[in-house]
N, C-alpha and C positions, 0 to 999 in steps of 0.2 A: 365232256362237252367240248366239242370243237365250233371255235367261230368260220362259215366259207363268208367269201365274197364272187360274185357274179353278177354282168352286167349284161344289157341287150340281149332281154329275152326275147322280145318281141314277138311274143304270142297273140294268135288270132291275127297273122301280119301275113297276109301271100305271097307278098314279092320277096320277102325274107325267107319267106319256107323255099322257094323256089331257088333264091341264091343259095343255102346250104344245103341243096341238092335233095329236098324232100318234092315228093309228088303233087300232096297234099298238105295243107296247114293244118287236116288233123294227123299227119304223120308227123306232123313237125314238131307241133307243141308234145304229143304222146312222148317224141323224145326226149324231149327237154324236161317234162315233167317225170317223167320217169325217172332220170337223175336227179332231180330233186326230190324224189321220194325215197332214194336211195340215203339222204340223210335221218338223224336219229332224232325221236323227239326233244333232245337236249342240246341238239345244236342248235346254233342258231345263224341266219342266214340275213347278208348282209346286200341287197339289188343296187347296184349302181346305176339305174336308169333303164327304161325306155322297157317298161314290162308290156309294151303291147303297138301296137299299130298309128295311134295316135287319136283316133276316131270315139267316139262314145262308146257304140257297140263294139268294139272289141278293147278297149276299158274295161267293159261291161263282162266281154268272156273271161280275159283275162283275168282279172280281180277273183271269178269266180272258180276259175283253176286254182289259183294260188291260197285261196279259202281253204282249200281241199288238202292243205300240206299243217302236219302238226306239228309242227315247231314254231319260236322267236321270229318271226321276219320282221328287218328294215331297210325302207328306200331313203334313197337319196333322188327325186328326181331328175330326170331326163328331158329329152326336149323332145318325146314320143309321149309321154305321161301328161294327161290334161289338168291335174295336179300341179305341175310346174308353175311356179311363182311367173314365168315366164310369158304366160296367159294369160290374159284378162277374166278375170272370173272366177280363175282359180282353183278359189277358196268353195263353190258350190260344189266342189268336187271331193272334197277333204274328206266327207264322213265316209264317203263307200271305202276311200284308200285306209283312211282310220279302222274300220271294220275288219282289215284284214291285215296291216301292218302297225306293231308296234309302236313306229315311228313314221315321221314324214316329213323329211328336209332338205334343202337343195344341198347345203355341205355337211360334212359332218368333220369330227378327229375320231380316232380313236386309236388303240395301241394295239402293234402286232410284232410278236415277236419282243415285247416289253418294250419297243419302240412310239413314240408318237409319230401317227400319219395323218392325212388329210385324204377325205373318202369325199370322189366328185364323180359325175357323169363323165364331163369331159374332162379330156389330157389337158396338162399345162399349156397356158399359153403359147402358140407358136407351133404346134403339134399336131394342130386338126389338121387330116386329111381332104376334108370338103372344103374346097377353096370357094363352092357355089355357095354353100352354106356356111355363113362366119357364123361363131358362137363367140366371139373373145370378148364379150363382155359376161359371159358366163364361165370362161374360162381364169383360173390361179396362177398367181404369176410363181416362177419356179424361185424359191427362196432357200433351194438345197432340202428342204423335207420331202420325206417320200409321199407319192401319192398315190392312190391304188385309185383305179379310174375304168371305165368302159367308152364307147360309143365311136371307137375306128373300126371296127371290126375286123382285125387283123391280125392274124395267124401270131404272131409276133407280139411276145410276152411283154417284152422291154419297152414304150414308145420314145423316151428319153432317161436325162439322168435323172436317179432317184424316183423314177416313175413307171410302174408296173399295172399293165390292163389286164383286166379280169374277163373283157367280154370273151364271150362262148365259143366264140372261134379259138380264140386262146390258149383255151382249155379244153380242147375236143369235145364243146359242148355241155359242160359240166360247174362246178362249180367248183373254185379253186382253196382250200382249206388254210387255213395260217400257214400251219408249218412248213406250204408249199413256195407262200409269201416270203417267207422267213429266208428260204433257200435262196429266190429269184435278186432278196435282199443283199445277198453275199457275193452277187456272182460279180460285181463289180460295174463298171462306167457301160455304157450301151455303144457298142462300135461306131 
């Protein structure tokens, strides 16, 4: 069994299929999901947010893509995810996410690399890219623990100290396995 982690799938999303260079949003998700079929029924997969466009109907697609995968899945909320605590309502949304993920919470901990980390959508405070869109009151203040995080979507493993993004850009698309965490953990301070 291996634990991955991966963020901003955003499936059923056009303007994202079209930022990483796909034609079509069914070429996009095909890819993505493709990689995620590449894992084993015994792994278990860990979404840092924003599994889809934001919209009901493509909720609606997404949810039933990721239905389609045999393994553990859990999210952690996103601010694409109508799930998110961060919306009014919610909670009318919980069973379809419940149907297809284990879990469903805006933070979570967990141990990687027999370390404890702290698993969020977004980077540590101070770190979001979108200065149009603030989230710092969804955003973790850096108290030196690691955090493995998604939603800059930027090529760029490291976003600060002690904080490693998993979104798909990151990871050529893919999902990033522990023992890769584990590495990204050693490499040291972020230039």
């Amino acid at each position: 069994m291996t634990v991955y982690y991966t963020a901003d799938l955003h499936l059923a999303h056009p303007m994202l299929a079209r930022l990483r260079g796909f034609d079509t949003v069914a070429e996009h998700d095909g890819a993505v999901m493709a990689r995620l079929r590449e894992l084993d029924a015994d792994d278990v997969l860990w979404v840092l947010g924003d599994i889809c466009a934001g919209g009901i109907a493509s909720m609606a697609a997404a949810l039933e893509q990721l239905s389609s995968l045999d393994l553990p899945l859990h999210l952690v909320a996103g601010n694409h995810d109508p799930v998110s605590p961060m919306y009014r309502n919610s909670q009318r949304h919980f069973g379809a996410f419940a149907a297809v993920f284990a879990s469903v919470q805006q933070f979570a901990r967990a141990k990687v690399g027999g370390r404890g980390v702290l698993l969020s959508h977004f980077p540590y405070a101070g770190v979001d890219r979108d200065p149009g869109r603030s989230f710092e009151q969804r955003q973790l203040p850096n108290h030196g623990q690691w955090l493995i995080h998604g939603r800059t979507h930027s090529e760029q493993r490291r976003s600060a100290t002690r904080s490693i993004c998993v979104s798909l850009e990151a990871w050529g698309l893919r999902p990033a396995a522990e023992d890769e965490l584990v590495i990204e953990m050693g490499r040291g301070s972020v230039a």
